[in-house]
C-alpha positions as CSV (number, residue, x, y, z in Angstrom):
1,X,-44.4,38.2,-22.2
2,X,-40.7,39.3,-23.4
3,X,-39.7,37.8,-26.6
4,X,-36.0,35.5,-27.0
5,X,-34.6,38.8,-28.0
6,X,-35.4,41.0,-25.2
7,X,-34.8,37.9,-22.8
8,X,-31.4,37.7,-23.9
9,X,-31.3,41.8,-23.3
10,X,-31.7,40.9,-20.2
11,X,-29.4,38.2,-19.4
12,X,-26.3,40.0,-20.6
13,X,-27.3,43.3,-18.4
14,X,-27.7,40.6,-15.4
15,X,-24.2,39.3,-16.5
16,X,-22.9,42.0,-16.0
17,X,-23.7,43.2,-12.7
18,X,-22.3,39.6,-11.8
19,X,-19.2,40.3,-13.3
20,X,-18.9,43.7,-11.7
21,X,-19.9,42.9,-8.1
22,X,-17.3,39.5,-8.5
23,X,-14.3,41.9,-9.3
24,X,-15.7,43.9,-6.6
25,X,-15.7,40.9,-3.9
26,X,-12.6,39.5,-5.6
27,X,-10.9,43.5,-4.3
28,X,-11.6,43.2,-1.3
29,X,-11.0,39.4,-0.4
30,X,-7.5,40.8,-1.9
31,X,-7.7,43.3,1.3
32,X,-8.4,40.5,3.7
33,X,-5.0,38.3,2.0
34,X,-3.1,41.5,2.6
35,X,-4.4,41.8,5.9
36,X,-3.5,37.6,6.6
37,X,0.1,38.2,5.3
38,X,0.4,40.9,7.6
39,X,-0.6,38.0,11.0
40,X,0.0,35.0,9.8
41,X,-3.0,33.4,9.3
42,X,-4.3,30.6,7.4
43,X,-5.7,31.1,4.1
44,X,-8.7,28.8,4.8
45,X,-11.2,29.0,7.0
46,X,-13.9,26.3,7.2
47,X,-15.6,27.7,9.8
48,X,-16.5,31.2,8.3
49,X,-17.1,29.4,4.6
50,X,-19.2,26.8,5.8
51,X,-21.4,29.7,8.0
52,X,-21.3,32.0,4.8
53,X,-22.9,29.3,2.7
54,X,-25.5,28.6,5.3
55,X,-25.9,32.3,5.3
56,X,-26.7,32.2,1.5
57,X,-28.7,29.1,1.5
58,X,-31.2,31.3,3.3
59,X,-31.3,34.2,1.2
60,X,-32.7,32.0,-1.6
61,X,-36.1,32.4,-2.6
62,X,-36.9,29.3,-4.8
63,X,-35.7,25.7,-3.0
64,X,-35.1,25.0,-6.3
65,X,-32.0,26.8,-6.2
66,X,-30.5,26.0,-3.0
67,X,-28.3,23.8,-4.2
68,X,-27.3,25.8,-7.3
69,X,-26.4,29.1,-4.9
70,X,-24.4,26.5,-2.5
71,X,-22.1,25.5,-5.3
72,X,-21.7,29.2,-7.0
73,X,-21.1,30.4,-3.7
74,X,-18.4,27.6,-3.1
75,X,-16.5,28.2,-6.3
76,X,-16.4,31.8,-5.4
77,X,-14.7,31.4,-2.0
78,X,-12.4,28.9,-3.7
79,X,-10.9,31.5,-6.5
80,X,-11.0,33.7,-3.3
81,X,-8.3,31.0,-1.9
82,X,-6.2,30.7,-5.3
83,X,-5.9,34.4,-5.1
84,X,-4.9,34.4,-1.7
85,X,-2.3,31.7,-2.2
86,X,-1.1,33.7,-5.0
87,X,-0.1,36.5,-3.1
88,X,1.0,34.3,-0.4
89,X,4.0,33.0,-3.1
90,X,4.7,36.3,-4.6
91,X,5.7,37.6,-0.9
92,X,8.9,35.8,1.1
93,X,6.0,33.7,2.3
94,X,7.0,30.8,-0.1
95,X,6.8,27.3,0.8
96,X,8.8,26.2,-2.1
97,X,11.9,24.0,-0.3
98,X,15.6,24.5,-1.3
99,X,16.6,22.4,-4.0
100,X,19.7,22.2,-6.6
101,X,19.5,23.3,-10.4
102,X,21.2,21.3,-12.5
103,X,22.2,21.7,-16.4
104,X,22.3,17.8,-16.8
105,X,22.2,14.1,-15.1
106,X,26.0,13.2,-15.1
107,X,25.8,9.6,-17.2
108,X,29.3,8.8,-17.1
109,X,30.4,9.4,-13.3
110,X,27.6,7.7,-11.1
111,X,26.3,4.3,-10.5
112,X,22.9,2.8,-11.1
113,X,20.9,0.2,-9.9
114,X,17.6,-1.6,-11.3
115,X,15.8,-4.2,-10.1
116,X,16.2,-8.0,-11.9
117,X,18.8,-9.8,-13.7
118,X,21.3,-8.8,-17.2
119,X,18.7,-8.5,-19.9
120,X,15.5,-7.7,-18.1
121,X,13.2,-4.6,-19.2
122,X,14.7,-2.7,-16.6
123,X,18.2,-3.5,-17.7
124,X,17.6,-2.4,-20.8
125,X,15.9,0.4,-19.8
126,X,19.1,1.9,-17.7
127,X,21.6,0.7,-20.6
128,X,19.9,2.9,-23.2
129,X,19.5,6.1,-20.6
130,X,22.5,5.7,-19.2
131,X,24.9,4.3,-21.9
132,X,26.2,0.6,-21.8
133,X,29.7,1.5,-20.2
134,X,28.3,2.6,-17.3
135,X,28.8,1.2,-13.5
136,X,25.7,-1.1,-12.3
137,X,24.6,-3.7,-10.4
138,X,21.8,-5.6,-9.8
139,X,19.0,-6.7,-6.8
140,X,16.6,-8.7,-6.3
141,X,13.6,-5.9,-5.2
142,X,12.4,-3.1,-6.1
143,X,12.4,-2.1,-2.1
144,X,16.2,-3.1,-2.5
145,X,16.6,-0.7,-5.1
146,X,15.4,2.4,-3.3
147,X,17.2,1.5,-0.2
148,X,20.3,1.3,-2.8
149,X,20.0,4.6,-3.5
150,X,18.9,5.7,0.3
151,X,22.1,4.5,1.5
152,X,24.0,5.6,-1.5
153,X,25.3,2.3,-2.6
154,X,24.1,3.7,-5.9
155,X,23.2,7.5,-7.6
156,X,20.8,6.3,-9.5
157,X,17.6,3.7,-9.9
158,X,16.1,2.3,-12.8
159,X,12.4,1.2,-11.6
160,X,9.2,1.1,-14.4
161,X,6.4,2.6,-13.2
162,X,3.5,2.3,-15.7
163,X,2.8,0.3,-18.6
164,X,0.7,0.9,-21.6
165,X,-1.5,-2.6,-21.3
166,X,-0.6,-3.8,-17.7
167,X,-1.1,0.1,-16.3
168,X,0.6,1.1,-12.8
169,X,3.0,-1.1,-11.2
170,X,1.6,-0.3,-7.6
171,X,4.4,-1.3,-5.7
172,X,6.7,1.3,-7.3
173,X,4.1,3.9,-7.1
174,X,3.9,3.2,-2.8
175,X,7.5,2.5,-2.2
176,X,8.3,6.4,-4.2
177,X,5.8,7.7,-1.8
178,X,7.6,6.0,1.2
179,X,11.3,6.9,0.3
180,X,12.6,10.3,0.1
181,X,14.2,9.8,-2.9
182,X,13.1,12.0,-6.1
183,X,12.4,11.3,-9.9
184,X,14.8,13.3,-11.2
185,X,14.2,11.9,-15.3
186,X,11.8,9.2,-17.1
187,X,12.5,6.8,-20.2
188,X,10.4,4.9,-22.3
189,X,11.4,1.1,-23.7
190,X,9.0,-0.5,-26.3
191,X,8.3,-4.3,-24.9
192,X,9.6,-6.5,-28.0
193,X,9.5,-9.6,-27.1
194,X,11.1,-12.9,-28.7
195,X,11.7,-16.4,-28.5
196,X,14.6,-17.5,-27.4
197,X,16.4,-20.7,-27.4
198,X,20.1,-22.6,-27.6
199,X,21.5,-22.7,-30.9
200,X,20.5,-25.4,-33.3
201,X,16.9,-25.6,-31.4
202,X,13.9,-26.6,-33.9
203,X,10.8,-25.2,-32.6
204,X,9.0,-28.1,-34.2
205,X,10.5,-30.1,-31.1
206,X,10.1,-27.6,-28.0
207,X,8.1,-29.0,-25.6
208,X,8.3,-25.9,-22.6
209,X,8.6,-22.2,-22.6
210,X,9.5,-20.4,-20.3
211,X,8.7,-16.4,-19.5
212,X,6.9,-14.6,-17.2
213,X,2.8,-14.8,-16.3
214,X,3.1,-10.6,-18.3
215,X,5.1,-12.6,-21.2
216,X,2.9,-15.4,-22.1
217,X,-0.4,-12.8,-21.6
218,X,1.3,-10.2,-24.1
219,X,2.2,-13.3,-26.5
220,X,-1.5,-15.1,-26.5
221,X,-1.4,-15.1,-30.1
222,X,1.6,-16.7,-30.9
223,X,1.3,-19.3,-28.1
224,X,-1.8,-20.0,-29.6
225,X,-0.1,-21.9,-32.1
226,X,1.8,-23.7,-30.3
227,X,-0.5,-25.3,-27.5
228,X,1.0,-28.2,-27.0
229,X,4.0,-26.6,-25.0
230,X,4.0,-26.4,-21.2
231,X,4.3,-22.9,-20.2
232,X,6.2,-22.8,-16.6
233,X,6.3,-18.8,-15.2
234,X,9.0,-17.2,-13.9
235,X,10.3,-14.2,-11.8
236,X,11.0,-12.1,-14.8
237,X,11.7,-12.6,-18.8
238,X,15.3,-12.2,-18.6
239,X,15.7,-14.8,-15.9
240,X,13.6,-17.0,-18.1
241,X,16.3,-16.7,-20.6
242,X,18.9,-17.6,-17.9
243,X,17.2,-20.8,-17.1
244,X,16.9,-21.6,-20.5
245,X,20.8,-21.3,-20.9
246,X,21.6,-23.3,-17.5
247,X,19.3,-26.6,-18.4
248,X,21.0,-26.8,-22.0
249,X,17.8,-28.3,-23.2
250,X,17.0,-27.4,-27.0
251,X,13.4,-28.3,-26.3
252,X,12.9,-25.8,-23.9
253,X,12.8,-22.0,-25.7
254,X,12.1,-18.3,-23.5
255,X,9.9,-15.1,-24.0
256,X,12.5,-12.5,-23.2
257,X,14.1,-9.6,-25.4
258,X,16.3,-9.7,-27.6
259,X,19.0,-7.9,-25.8
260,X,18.5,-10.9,-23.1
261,X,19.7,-13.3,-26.1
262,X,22.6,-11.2,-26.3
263,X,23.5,-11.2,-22.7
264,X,23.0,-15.2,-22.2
265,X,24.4,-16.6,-26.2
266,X,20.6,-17.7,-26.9
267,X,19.6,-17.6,-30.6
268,X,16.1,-16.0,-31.8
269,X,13.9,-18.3,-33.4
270,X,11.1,-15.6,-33.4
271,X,10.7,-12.0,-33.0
272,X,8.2,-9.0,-32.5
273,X,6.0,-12.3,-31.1
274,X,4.2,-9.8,-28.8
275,X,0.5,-9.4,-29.6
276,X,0.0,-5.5,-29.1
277,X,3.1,-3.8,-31.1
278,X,2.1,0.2,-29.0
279,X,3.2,-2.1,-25.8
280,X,5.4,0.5,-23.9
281,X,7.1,0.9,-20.4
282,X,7.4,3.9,-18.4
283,X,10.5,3.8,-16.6
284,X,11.5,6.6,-13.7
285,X,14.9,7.3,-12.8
286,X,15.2,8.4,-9.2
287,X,18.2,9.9,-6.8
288,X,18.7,10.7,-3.0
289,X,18.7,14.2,-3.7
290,X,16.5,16.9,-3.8
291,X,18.0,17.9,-7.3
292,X,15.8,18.9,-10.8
293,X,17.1,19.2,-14.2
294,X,16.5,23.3,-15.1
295,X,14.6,22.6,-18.0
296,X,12.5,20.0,-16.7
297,X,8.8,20.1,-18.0
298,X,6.8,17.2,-15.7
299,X,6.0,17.4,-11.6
300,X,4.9,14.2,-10.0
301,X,3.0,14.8,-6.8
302,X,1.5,12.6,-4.1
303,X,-1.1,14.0,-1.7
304,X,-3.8,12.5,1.0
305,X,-7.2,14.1,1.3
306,X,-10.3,13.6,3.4
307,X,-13.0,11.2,2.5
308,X,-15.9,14.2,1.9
309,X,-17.4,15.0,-1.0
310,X,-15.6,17.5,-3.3
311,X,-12.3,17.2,-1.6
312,X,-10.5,15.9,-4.6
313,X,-12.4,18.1,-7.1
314,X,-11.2,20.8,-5.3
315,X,-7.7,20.1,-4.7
316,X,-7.4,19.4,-8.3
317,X,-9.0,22.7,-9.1
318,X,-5.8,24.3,-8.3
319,X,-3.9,22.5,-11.0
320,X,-6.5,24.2,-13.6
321,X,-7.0,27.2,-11.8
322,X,-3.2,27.6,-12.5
323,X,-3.7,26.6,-16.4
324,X,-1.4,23.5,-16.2
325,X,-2.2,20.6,-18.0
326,X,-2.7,17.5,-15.6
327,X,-2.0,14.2,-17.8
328,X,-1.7,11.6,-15.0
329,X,-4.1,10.6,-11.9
330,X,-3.2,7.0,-9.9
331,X,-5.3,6.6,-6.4
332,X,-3.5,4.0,-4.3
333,X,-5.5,3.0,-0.7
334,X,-3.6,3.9,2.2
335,X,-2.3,1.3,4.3
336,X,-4.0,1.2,7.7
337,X,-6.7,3.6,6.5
338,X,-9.7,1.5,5.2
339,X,-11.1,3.4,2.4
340,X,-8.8,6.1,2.1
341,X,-6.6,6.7,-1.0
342,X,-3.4,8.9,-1.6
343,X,-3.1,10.1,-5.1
344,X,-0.4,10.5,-7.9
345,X,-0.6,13.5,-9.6
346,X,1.7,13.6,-13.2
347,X,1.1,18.0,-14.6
348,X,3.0,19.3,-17.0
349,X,5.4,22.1,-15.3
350,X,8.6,23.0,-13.8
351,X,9.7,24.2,-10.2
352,X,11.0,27.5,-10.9
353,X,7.5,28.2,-13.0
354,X,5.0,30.9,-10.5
355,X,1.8,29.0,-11.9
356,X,3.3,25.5,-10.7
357,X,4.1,27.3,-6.9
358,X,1.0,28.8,-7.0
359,X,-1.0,25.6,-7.5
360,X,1.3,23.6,-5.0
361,X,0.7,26.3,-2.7
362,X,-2.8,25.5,-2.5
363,X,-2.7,21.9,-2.3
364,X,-0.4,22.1,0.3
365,X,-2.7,24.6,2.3
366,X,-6.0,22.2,1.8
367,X,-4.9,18.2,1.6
368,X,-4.0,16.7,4.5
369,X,-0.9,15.7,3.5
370,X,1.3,16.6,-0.3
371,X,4.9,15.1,-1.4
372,X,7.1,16.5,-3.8
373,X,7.6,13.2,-6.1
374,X,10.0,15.0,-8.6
375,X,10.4,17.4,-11.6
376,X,11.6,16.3,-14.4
């Protein structure tokens, strides 16, 4: 019987002859991706992988293994594929799409829309990217921003994406997939919120607040306190403030911000009354444009896969394969398609960046379907 030491001896000889018979494999699949440059065709083949790893399966000795060689053998043929892509980009045989470079957004000379009323999230969210001075207007959907920008009514929409205690906002994550309109920048706004109320109200005497269902959930605490007031839910916080302003009742206060006091001459009897004080927004900027700041450092992707096992693992394999740093997945169910998902993919990377092509160029080759979302 060898002893640990010798064992070991052994490994690292075994090692490598592996590593020398992969470079050897790995030349020539790079003969065969010369060879499918030269006619065109596809990079994968399912027919010819899934006979090889039949093939394999019944070279193994030991059962035990079977599934072991599958899986070695199927990571092989899949750096195979990366490789392949690889060259694929680094000849004219690109599939990046024409786009325009910019230096900067233009803040002064555009017009933006957000969802809501003066003094909503959103609202304050475009005021603080954008400026205060700058041209905007207001609708009542999200739907009715993006077709605001589709038209081009407006350059630019303001719509929040994520939160850090409520998570996605689904409905913005489907309707960016739907549109062809492209995140071209992101902001962050820390929820703050406050009570609100007319001047000379005494919160010894309110009887209803007003906010909405997001508001009084983020606020338990606070409202704890104060059970004996009636809370009534509304569209958003900033409208909340609104009403507040229109019923001229000093017993009836609002959850909003404090920019919403601002906008609608409402005094703060309270602030910071949010529970959680990391409570954050993510808010995306998007245009009609296929346009991307030059230094810009995140790509959003959506893509559609089929409902077999390892399909996503591999398709995300590309994104590490490339060494980018993936720091966002969202699965959202495909309408029609019972039990099949599309998912948002955030990476760190820009356009113009051969690793990020590279690993595009093999999603696109292998998902069923892959959108550009933005880089920015």
């Amino acid at each position: 019987m060898l002893d640990l030491g010798e064992i070991r001896d052994k490994i690292d000889g075994i090692d490598r002859q592996l590593v020398d018979l992969f470079e050897e494999r790995m030349q020539l699949c790079t003969d065969v991706a010369k060879y499918k440059i030269e006619t065109g065709k596809k990079v994968l083949d399912t027919d010819r992988e899934k006979a090889k790893i039949e093939a394999v399966s019944k070279m193994v000795k030991d059962p035990e293994n079977v599934h072991a060689i599958d899986d070695l053998f199927s990571q092989i043929m899949a750096n195979s594929r990366k490789m392949q892509y690889r060259l694929l980009e680094e000849t004219t045989q690109t599939l990046r799409e024409p786009y325009e470079a910019i230096d900067e957004i233009d803040k002064k000379n555009c017009r933006v829309v957000y969802q809501g009323v003066p003094g909503a999230y959103s609202y304050i969210a475009m005021r603080r990217f954008f400026g205060k001075d700058v041209n905007n207007f207001a609708v009542p959907t999200w739907r009715d921003a993006m077709e605001a920008v589709k038209n081009g009514e407006a350059d630019y929409a303001v719509l929040p994406i994520e939160n850090t205690t409520a998570g996605c906002v689904a409905d913005v994550y489907d309707l960016i997939q739907e549109y062809d309109n492209y995140i071209i920048a992101e902001t962050f706004v820390k929820v703050e919120h406050a009570l609100l109320g007319l001047e000379g109200t005494d919160i010894d005497k309110v009887t209803t607040v007003y906010s909405h269902p997001q508001g009084f959930m983020q606020c338990e605490k606070f409202l704890s306190r104060h059970k004996d007031w009636q809370q009534i839910s509304q569209a958003n916080t900033a409208g909340s403030a609104k009403k507040v302003l229109e019923e001229n009742d000093k017993t009836h206060v609002a959850i909003a911000s404090e920019e919403a006091a601002e906008v609608y001459n409402l005094s703060v009897l309270a602030k910071k009354i949010n529970d959680l004080d990391n409570n954050t927004t993510r808010f995306v900027i998007v245009t009609n444009t296929r346009k991307f700041v030059k230094n810009a450092k995140k790509m959003s992707i959506v893509f559609e896969t089929a409902n077999e096992p390892g399909t996503l693992y591999n398709l995300l394999s590309h994104i590490i394969y490339n060494g980018l740093n993936m720091n966002k997945i969202e699965s959202r169910p495909i309408e029609g398609r019972p039990w099949e998902y599309r998912f948002f993919i955030d990476f760190e990377g820009n356009i113009d960046d051969p690793a990020v092509m590279n690993a595009l160029r093999g999603i696109q080759e292998e998902a069923k379907a892959i959108k550009l979302l933005g880089n920015y």
